[in-house]
Each structure stands twice: as C-alpha cells, then as structure tokens.
C-alpha positions as CSV (number, residue, x, y, z in Angstrom):
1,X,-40.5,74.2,42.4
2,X,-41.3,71.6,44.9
3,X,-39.7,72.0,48.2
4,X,-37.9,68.6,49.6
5,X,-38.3,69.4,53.7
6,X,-35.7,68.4,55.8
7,X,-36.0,68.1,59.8
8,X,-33.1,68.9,61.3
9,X,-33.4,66.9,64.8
10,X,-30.2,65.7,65.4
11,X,-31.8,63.2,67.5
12,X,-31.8,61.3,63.8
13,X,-28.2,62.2,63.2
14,X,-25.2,60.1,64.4
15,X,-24.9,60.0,68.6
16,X,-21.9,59.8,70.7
17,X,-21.0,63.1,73.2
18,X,-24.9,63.9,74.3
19,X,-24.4,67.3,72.6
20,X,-23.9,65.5,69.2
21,X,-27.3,63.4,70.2
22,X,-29.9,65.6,72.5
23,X,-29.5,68.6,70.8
24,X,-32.8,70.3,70.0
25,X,-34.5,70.9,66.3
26,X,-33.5,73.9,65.1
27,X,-37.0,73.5,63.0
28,X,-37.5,73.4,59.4
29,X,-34.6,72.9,56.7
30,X,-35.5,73.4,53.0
31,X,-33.7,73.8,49.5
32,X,-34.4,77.3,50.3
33,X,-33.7,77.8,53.7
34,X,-31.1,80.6,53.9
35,X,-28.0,79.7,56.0
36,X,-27.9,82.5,57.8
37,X,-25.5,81.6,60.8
38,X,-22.9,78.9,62.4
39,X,-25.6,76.8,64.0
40,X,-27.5,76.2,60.8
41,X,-24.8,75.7,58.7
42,X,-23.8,72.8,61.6
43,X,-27.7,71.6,61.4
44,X,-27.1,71.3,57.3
45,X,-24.2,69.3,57.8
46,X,-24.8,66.9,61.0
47,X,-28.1,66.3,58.3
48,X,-25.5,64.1,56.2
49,X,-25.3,61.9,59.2
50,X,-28.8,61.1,59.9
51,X,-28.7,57.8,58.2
52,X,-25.6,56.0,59.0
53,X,-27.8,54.2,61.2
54,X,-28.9,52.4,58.4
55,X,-25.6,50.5,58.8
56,X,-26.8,48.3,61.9
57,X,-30.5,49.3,62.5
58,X,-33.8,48.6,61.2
59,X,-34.5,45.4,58.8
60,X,-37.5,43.3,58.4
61,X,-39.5,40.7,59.9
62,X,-39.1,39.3,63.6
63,X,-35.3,39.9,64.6
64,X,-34.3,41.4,61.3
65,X,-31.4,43.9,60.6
66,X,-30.3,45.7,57.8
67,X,-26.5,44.6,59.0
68,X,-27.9,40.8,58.3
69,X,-27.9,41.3,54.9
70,X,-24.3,41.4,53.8
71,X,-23.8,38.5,56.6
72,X,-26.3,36.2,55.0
73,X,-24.7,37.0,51.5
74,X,-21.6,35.3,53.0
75,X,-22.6,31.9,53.7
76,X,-21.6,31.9,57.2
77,X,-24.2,33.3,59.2
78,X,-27.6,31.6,60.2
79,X,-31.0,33.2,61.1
80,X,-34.2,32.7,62.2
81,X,-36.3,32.6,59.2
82,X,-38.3,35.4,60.1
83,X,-35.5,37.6,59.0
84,X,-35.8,36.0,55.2
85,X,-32.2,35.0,56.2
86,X,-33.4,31.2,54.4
87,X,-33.9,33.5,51.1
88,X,-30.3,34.4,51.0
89,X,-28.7,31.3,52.5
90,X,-30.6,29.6,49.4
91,X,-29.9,32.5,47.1
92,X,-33.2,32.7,46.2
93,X,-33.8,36.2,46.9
94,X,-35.4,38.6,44.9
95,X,-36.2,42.8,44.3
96,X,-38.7,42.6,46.7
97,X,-36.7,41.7,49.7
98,X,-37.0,44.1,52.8
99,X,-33.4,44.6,53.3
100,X,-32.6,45.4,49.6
101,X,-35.1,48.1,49.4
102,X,-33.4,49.6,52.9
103,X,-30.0,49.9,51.9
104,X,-31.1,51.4,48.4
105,X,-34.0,54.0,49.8
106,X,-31.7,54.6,53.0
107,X,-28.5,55.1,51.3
108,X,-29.9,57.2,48.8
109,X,-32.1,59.5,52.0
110,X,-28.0,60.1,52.9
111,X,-27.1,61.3,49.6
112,X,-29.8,63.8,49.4
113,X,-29.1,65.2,52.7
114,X,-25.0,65.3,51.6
115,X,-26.7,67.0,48.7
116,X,-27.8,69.7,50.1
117,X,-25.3,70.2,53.0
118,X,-22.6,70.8,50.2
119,X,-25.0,73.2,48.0
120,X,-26.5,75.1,51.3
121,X,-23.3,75.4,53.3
122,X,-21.3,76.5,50.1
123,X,-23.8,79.3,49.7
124,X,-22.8,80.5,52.9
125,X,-20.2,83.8,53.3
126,X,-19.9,84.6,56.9
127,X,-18.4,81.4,58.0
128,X,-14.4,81.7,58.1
129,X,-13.4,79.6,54.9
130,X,-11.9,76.8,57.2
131,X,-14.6,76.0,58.8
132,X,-17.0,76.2,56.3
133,X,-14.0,73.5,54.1
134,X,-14.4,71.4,57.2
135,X,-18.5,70.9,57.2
136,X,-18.1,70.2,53.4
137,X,-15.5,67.9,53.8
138,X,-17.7,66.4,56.5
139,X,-20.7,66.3,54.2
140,X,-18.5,64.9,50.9
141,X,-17.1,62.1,53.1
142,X,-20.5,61.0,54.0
143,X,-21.6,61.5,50.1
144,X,-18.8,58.9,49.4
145,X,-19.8,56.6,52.4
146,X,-23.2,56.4,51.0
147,X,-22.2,55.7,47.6
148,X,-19.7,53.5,48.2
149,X,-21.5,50.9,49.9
150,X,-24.6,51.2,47.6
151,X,-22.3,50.8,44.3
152,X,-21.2,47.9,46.0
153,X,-24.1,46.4,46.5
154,X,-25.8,47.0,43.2
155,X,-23.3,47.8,41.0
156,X,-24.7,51.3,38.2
157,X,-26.5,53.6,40.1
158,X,-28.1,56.5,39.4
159,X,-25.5,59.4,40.1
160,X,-27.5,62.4,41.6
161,X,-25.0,65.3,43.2
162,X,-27.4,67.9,43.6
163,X,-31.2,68.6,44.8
164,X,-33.6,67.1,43.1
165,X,-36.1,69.7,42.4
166,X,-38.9,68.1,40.1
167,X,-40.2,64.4,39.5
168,X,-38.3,64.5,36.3
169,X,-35.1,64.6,38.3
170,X,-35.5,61.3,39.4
171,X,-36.0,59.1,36.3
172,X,-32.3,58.6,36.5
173,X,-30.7,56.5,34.8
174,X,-28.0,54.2,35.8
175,X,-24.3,55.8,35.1
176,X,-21.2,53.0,35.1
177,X,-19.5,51.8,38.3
178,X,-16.0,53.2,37.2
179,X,-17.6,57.0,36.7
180,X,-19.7,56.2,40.2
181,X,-16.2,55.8,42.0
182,X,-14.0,58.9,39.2
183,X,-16.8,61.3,39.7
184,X,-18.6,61.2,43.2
185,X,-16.7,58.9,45.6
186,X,-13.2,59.5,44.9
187,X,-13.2,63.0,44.2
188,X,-15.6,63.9,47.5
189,X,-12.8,62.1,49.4
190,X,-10.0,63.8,47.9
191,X,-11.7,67.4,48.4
192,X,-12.4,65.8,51.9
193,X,-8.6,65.1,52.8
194,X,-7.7,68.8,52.0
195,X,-9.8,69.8,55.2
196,X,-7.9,70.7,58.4
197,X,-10.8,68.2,60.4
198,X,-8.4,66.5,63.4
199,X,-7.0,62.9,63.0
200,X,-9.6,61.7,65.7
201,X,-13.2,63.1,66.8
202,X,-14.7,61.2,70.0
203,X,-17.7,62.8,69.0
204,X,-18.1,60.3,66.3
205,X,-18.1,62.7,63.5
206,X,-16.2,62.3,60.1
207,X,-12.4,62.7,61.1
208,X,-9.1,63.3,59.0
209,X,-8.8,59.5,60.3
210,X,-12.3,58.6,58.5
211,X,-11.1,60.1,55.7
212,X,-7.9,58.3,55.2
213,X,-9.4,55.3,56.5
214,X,-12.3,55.4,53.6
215,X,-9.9,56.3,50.8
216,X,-7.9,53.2,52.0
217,X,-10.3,51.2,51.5
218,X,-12.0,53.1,48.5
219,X,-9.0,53.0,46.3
220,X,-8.4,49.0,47.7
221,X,-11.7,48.4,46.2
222,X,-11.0,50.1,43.0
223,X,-8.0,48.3,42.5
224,X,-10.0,44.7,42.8
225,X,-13.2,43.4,40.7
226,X,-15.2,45.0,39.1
227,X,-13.1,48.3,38.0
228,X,-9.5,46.1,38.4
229,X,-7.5,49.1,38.0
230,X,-4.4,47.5,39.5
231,X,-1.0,49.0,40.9
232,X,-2.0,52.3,40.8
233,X,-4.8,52.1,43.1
234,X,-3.0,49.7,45.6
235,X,-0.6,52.3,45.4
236,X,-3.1,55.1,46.6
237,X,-4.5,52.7,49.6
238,X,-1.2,51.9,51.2
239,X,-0.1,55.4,51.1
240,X,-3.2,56.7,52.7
241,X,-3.2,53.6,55.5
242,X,0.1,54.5,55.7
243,X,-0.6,57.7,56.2
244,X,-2.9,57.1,59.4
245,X,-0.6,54.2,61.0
246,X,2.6,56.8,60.7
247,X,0.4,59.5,62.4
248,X,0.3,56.9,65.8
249,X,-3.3,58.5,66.8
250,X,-4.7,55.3,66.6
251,X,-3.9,51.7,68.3
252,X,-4.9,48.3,68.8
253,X,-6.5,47.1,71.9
254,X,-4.9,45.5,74.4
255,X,-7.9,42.7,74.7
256,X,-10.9,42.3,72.7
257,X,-13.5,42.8,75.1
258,X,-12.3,46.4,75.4
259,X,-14.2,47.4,72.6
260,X,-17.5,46.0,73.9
261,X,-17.0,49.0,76.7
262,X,-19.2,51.6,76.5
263,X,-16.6,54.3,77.6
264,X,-14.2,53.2,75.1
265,X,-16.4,54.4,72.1
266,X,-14.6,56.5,69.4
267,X,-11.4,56.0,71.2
268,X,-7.8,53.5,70.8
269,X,-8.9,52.0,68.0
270,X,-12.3,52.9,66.8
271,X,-11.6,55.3,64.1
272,X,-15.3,55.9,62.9
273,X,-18.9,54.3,63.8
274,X,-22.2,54.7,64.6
275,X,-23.1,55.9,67.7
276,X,-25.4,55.2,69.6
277,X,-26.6,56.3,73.3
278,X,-29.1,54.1,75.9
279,X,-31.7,56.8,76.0
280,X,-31.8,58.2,72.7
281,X,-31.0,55.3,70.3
282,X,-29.9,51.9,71.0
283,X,-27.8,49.9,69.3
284,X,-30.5,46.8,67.5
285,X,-27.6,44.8,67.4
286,X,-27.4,43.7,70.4
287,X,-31.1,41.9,70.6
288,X,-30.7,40.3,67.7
289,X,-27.4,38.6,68.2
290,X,-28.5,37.0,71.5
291,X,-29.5,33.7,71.2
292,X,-33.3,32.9,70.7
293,X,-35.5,31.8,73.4
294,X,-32.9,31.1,75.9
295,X,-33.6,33.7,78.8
296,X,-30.5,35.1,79.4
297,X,-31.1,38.6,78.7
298,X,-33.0,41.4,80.1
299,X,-34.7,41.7,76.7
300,X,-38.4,40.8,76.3
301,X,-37.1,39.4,72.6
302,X,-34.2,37.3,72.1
303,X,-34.2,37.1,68.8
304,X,-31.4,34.7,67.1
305,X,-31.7,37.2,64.2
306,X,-27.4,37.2,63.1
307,X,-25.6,34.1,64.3
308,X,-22.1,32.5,62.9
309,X,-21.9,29.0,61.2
310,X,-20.4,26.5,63.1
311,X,-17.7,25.5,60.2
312,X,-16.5,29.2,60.3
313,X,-16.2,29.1,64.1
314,X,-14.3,26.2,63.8
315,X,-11.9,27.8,61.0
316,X,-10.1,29.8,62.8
317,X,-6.5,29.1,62.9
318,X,-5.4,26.6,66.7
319,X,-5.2,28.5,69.5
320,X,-6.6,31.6,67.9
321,X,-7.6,33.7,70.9
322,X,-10.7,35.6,69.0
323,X,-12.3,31.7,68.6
324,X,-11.9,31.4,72.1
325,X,-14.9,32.1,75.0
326,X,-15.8,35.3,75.4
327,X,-13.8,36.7,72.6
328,X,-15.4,36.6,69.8
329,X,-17.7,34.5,70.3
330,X,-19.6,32.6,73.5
331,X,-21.4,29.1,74.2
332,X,-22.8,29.9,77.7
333,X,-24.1,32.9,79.6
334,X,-25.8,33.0,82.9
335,X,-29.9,32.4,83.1
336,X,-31.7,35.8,83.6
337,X,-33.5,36.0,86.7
338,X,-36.6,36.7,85.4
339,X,-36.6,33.3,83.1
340,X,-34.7,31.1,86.2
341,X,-35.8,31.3,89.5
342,X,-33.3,31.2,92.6
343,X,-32.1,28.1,93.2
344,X,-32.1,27.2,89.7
345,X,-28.6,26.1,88.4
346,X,-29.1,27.8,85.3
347,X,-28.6,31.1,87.3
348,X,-25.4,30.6,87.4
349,X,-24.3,28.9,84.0
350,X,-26.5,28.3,81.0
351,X,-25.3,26.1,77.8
352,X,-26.3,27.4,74.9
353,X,-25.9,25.1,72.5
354,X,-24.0,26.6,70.2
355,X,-21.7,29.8,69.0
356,X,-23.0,33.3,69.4
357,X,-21.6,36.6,68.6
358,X,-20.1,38.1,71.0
359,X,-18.8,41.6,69.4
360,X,-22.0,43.6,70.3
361,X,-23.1,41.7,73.8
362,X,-23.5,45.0,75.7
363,X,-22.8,43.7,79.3
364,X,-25.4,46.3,81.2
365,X,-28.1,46.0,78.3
366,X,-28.2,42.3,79.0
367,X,-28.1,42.1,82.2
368,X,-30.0,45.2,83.4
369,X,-31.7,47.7,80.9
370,X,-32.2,46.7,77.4
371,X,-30.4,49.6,76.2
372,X,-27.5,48.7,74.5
373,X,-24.9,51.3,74.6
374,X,-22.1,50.1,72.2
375,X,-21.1,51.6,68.9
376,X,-21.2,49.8,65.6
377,X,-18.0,50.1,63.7
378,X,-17.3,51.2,60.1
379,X,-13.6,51.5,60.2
380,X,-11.1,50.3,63.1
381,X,-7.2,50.1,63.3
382,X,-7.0,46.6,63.1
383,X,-8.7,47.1,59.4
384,X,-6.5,50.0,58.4
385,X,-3.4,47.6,59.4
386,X,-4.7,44.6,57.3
387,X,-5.7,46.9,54.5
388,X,-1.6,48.6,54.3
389,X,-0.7,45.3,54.6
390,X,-2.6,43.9,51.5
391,X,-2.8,46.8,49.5
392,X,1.5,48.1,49.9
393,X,2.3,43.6,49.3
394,X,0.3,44.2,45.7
395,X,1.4,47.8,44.8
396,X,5.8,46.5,45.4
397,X,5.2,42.8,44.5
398,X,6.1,41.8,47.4
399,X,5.4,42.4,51.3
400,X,7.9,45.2,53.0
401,X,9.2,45.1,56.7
402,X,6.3,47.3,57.9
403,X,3.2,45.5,55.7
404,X,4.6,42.5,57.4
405,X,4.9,44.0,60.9
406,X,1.0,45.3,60.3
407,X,-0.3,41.6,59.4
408,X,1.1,40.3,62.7
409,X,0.7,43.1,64.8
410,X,-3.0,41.4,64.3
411,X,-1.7,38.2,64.7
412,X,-0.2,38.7,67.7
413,X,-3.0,40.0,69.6
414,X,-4.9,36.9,68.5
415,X,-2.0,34.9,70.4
416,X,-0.6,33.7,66.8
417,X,2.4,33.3,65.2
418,X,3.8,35.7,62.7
419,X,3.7,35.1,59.1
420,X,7.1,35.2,57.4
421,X,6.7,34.4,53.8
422,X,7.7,37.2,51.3
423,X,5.6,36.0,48.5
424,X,3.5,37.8,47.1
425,X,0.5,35.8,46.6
426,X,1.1,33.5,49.6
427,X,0.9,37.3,51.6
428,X,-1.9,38.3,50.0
429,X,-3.9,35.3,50.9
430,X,-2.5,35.5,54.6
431,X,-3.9,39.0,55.1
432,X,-7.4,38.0,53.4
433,X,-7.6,35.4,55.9
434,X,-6.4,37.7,58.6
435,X,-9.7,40.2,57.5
436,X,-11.9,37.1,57.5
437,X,-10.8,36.2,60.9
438,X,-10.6,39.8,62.8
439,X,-13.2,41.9,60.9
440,X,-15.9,38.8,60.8
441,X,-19.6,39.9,61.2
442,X,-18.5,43.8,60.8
443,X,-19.7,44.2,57.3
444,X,-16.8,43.5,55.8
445,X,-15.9,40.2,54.3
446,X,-18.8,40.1,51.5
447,X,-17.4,42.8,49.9
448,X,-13.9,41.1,50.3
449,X,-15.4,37.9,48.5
450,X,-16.7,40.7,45.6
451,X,-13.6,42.6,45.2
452,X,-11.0,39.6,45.4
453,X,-13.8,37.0,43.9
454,X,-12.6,34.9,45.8
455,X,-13.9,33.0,49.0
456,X,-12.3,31.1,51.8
457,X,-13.5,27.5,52.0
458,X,-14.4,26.8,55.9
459,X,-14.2,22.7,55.0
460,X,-11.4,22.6,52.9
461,X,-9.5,25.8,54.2
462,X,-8.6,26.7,50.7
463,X,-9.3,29.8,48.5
464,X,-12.2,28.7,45.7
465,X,-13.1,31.1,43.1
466,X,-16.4,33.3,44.3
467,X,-18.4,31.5,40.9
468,X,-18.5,28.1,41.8
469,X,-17.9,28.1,45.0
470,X,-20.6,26.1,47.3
471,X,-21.9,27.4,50.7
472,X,-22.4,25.5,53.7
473,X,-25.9,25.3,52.4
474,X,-25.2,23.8,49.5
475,X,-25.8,26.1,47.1
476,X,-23.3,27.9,44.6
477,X,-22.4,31.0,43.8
478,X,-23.0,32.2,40.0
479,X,-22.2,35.7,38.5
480,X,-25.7,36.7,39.4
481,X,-24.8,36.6,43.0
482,X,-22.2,39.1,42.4
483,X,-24.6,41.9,42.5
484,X,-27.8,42.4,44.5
485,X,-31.6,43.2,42.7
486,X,-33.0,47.0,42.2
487,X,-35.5,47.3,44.4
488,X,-38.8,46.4,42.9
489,X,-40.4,49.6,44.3
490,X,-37.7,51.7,42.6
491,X,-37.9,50.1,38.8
492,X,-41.3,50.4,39.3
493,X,-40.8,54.5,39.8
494,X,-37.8,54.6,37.9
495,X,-38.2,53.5,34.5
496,X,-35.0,54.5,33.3
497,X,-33.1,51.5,35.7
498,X,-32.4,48.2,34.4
499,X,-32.6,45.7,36.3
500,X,-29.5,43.7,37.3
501,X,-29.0,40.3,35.4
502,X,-30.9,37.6,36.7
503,X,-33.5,39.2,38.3
C-alpha cells in the first residue's frame, strides 16, 4: 500500500493567534501514523486547514489570484491581461486555464487532508470523547467547505471520503450534484453542529458560528438552481441564520474601514476567514488590488490584477455610503516616496484614474512593509443577516418583522433607507441586491448569479435571466457558462470524468 505523506507544519495551515501559525512541525504524518497523543491528534486536524488559502492566494500569470476567478466570471471586474482575466471577460476560457486547475487540485489537496483527520483522529481512544467530536467536527466542516465550493464550481465531482490508497482509487468517477450535497456536505455539517466547539474562535478556527454560518448558506444553495429543492431548504437556512443572529455573539461594524484593521481580525463581525500574519503569510490580495504602475505603495509590484467595473461602481443605490471614498472603494491615494520625490504634489494626493478596491488596502502594508496583515473573509454577519433575510421571505412567502429588520440593519449602515415592501418577490430581489452591494468582490455574487440564475443588470438596473444576459463586455451568458471546465490535467489522469458540456 502506498503511503500518501502528509507534513504537518502548521506554518501551511490557517494563521491568526501566532500559536495557530508559528507552531513547529511535529514531523511526518502518514495513513499509518499512529495517533498516539493530544498534540497529534491537533496536528491531524489543523492539517484540514492547510489549504483554505487557496481561497485568496496563489493564481497565475503576472498579478493573478485564484480569488480573480469567480470575480472575472461576474462581468464586473477588470484585469490586467496577464491574469487571463480577457479569457473570462470574453468567455473564452477553457480546461487549461491556471485558475481552474487551482481550485480543482487545491480543493481536492483539502479533502484529502479532512480525509484523513476524520479516519486518524476517530481511531484515536485516549482523547476525552468531546474533544475528540470537536476535532472531527472541525475536520467535517472543512470537508464540506471544500466541497462545496468545488461542486459549485464544476458541478459532478468525484466523491472521495476516505484515503486513497492505490492509483485505482482515483479513476473516480463523477457522482451527481444532489448526492455531492445528501452525502458529504450536508451530513459533515450536521455531524459538525452536534459539536460543543464555541460560537466564536479568534483563533480563526472552525467555530459553532462557521458551522451555522456554512449550513446557512449550504442549505440556501440547495434550495436554488441546480438541486431547487424549495421551501424545505429555505426553511433549514433561516433557522440556522437565525440561530446565529438570536445567539447576539456576532455584530455589524460600526464603519467599514474597521474591518480593514488588522486587530479586528476574527472579531465583531468576522465570523470565519483566512488568516493571515505579516511574517509568516501575507495576504496576496492586497498587491494585486492596488492599481498598476501608479507608485503609491510600498510594493515593488503594483499589479492591477482584481479591479471593479465602472458601471457597477456607479450601481450602487444614491447616497450609498459603501460607493463612497474610502469605503469600498477609492480614486486617489497619496504618491509613495520612493516613486515621488519631496516637493512633488503627488506626495500628497495622487488621482488615480479610476475605482479600486478598497476592502483589502492594508494601510501599513502600503505604506510601510509589504506585508499585508488583513484576513480574507469566508463568512461575515452582514452575509448571515442577508442570507435570514432571503432565505425566512421564501420559506413563509412573505418577509417577517425580523427578515425585514435584517435587510436594513444593512441598509442602514450604508446610510439607506429601509425597505418596506412585504412582497415576496419584490423582497427577494431587495436582498439579492443588498448581497450584490455589501458582499461585492468577497466571492460571493457568482455563485448568487448560479443559484438564483439570475443577474443584476448594472445599465438597466434590472434583473435579466443569467442565459441571455450580456456583460459589460459584450458577450452573453449561455448554459455553458453555468459551470466551469475539468481541468485538462485531471481528464487526462482521470478517465472516468466527463467533461462538462461545451468544453
């Protein structure tokens, strides 16, 4: 039996407190490492972490990210064309394309790790049962993580829940998106929510809030395109949003630039992200949001790798604070000083020419060191309040008192007015815009336009059917847009996958 060897450095793992992130290796993991004690049962599990930095690191080409992808998808983002982005703005991208094959092989790297956190650390008899249901529950919440963005993405996937033990293991064929979702991701989350882990871990590690936060949005998912399994579902996600806004652990902000803080990571109303720390691993955000070429930033690269369309800037509702300067978004900055020399009025205010995202603009990275500090965020409270909203307005047929007060609780941090309709669909569409709008550039709104299949047009304002709809760029959505390629490299391996249609 071939041994699959795992390093254990949780240098690779997620990074928040620095004993989450400078630990030492503990050595060599394998399938049949024995876990003998507390500490390698903990290495097994913070294993399951070690690529959630696939989220918002790595990519290809000059400026790329692997975040860019789902961004470009949208039709409201721009690029340099190093980062391919001109492949996806022009939907003509293919199997080969870097970013695919990053989110397939680094989703899957997760999995395998989950794999064998669950098997190794069930093995294990000395540890007192709660603890040892709290580093599985850890371990199956980051199973489902993995699998839910990657059966997003790509629709049938290969459902592998154990070790994989022999090269026969992996000509896998693709299993059905509903029995992806019935058989891995919801039941890992369910087994997950039995846990005693706390409502909130500043350490960045899977939480009870993670949890409920995940299922939320899990079972909003489900309820939507493809699987469409209505009421029920929409049922299940308000309960468990509801769930975390009754428990009060988490809030909203007071302003926006509070969470580009350092300090304020995993705290208020950061619920679960990547972590990141200036010496260990930066967050590659940061670079690549900054505009390219115009010396403003400590950075030897500027890259212009992930910007936002002007027609989407321009969306946003009048008098919208998050399409304000500074917010969510900026036009200026000051000149570096080692692009402008004294004396040089660009010191002191710099026009940009254009809008740039603002949400990961690490202050002292910029300025400074190069080191961004920030976190990347996978779920927030401001996405758990839109997601009650939309998912209790669908399961009662119409919006309740507190789905309302959740909607513009949003609203009124962006300085709005509150939406008062109590119809159902004219609700519903209120709250997708409200997602647009607040969760913009976190990930989130391509799978919004998948599940709903429906996509807000920037021009017209209106909601246009995902197939048909044109772009920015001119180009127009078809069903084969709906789901991204298998990477070339794995039908090649794989002959047992099928490519998706069209490609």
């Amino acid at each position: 039996m071939k041994k699959h060897i795992l390093y254990t450095c949780l240098a690779l793992g997620i990074a928040s407190c620095d004993d989450f992130l400078t630990e030492n290796p503990t050595g060599q993991l394998t399938t049949s490492s024995p876990v003998s004690s507390p500490e390698i049962a903990r290495a097994f599990v913070d294993g399951s972490y070690s690529q959630i930095g696939v989220f918002n690191n790595g990519g290809g080409g000059w400026g790329g990210n692997n975040a860019s992808l789902v961004e470009f998808m949208t039709g409201k983002a721009d690029g340099n064309s190093q980062t391919e982005a001109f492949k996806f703005f022009n939907l003509e991208y293919d199997a080969r394309a870097f970013y695919v094959d990053n989110w397939w092989s680094g989703m899957y790297s997760g999995i395998a790790r989950a794999n064998l956190a669950i098997q190794k650390i069930g093995e294990i008899s000395t540890l007192p049962a709660a603890t040892k249901t709290n580093m599985i529950a850890e371990a199956r919440a980051m199973r489902a993580l993995y699998y839910f963005q990657l059966v997003r993405m790509f629709g049938d996937l290969p459902k592998i829940t154990g070790l994989i033990t022999s090269l026969d293991d992996v000509q896998t064929a693709r299993s059905p998106v509903k029995e992806i979702y019935d058989e891995i991701i919801i039941p890992d989350l369910l087994e997950a929510e039995k846990s005693t882990l706390p409502w909130k871990d500043t350490n960045g590690r899977v939480s009870m809030g993670a949890i409920k936060s995940l299922l939320a949005h899990v079972y909003l998912t489900y309820a939507g395109f493809p699987v469409k399994a209505g009421a029920p579902a929409y049922t299940e996600s308000a309960k468990r949003s509801k769930e975390l806004i009754d428990n009060g652990t988490f809030s909203l902000f007071a302003e926006y630039t509070d969470m580009i803080v350092p300090a304020n990571r995993n705290q208020v109303e950061f619920i679960f992200q990547v972590q990141h720390e200036k010496d260990i691993r930066n967050n590659g955000l940061t670079p690549v949001t900054l505009p390219a070429f115009n010396g403003i930033a400590s950075y030897s690269d500027e890259y212009g790798g992930l910007l936002p369309r002007k027609e989407f800037v321009e969306s946003f509702e009048k008098g919208d604070k998050r399409a304000k300067e500074k917010q969510f978004f900026y036009t200026y900055y000051k000149g570096h000083p080692s692009d402008y020399p004294a004396g040089d009025p660009r010191r002191d205010s710099l026009n940009l020419g254009g809008y740039y995202i603002y949400k990961w603009f690490d202050k002292q990275a910029i300025d400074n060191d190069a080191k961004a500090n920030i976190n990347y965020t996978i779920y927030r409270y401001a996405d758990v309040l839109l997601m009650y909203a939309e998912a209790s307005n669908r399961a009662e047929g119409k919006p309740n008192a507190q789905a309302q007060k959740a909607l513009n609780d949003v609203r009124k941090r962006a300085q709005l007015p509150a939406v008062t309709t109590t119809n159902v669909d004219e609700f519903e569409q209120a709250v997708w815009a409200e997602r647009y709008f607040e969760l913009c550039y976190e990930g989130k709104m391509w799978f919004d336009m998948l599940r709903t299949r429906k996509v807000r047009n920037d021009v017209t304002k209106q909601w246009d059917n995902f197939v048909g709809h044109k772009t920015v760029y001119g180009k127009t959505f078809t069903e084969k847009n709906l789901l991204l390629p298998i990477p070339q490299r794995e039908t090649d391996n794989n002959k047992s996958l099928v490519q998706n249609i069209g490609f």
